[in-house]
N, C-alpha and C positions, 0 to 999 in steps of 0.2 A: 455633483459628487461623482467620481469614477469608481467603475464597479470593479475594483481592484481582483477580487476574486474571479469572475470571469475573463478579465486579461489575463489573471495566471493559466488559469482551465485553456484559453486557445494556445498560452503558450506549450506547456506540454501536451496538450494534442499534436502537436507539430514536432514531437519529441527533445522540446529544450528543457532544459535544467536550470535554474535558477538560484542562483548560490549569493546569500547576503557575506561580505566580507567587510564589515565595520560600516561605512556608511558607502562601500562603494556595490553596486549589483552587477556581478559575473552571471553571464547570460553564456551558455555551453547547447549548442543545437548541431543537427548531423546536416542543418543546412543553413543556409543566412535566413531569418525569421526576414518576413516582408517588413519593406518600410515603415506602414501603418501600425506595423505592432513596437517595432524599435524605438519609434515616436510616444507611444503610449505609456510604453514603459521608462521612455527619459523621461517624459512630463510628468507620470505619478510615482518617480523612485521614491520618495520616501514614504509614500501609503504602499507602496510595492513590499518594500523592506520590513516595514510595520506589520505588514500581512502575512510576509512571510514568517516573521517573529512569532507572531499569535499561531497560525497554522502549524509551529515545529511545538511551540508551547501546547498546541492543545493533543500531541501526540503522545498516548499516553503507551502505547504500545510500539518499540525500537522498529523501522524499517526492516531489518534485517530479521526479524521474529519473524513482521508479518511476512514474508517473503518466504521465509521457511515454511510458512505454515500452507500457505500458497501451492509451494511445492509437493509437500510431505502430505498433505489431505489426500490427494486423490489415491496416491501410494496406499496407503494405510484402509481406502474404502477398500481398495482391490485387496487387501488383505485379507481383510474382516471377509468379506462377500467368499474368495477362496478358503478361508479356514472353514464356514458355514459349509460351505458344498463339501468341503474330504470330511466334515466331522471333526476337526481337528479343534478341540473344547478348550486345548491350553493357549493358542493362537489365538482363536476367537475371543478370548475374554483379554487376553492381552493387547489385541488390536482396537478394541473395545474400548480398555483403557487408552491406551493411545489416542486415541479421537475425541472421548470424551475428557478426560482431566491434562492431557499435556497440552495437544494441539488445537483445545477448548473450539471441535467443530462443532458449529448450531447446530448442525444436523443430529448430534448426537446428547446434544447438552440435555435436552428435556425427555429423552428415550428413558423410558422404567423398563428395563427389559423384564 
């Protein structure tokens, strides 16, 4: 059996993309992936495509959320961390929010301030 998931993991470590298009696999990389892997992935396209189906299915959270959130966490600690030092209590609790109920950071989720 091919360990489908791990031939995805080295693909994008190598920063390719792998796009299921009906039954055909659009492989989009910033360089030619080597032989060995080009090979791997003709031989297991359809547990590739399969995997990839399962993997977008088990996404329960949009790309694009998590990316934002990605972004905006660290924003929002610097917030919170500045509003605490000037004393600024309507910030602080608004940052506060921020981190815990929008951008549902761990860090914040189980804080009982």
């Amino acid at each position: 059996m091919k360990d489908v998931p791990s031939l995805l993991k080295r693909c994008r470590a190598l920063g390719a993309t792998l796009l299921p298009m009906g039954d055909q696999l659009r492989v989009q990389a910033p360089h030619p992936l080597p032989d060995a892997i080009v090979a791997e992935l003709r031989d297991a396209k359809a547990e590739v495509l399969a995997e990839l189906q399962r993997q977008r299915d088990d996404q329960i959270v949009p790309w694009m959320l998590e990316e934002w959130r990605r972004i905006a966490i660290p924003a929002w600690r610097r917030i919170l961390k500045d509003s605490i030092h000037s004393g600024d209590a309507k910030h602080e609790e608004y940052a506060y929010w921020m981190l815990r109920e929008v951008l549902e950071d761990d860090e914040y989720q189980e804080t009982d301030r």
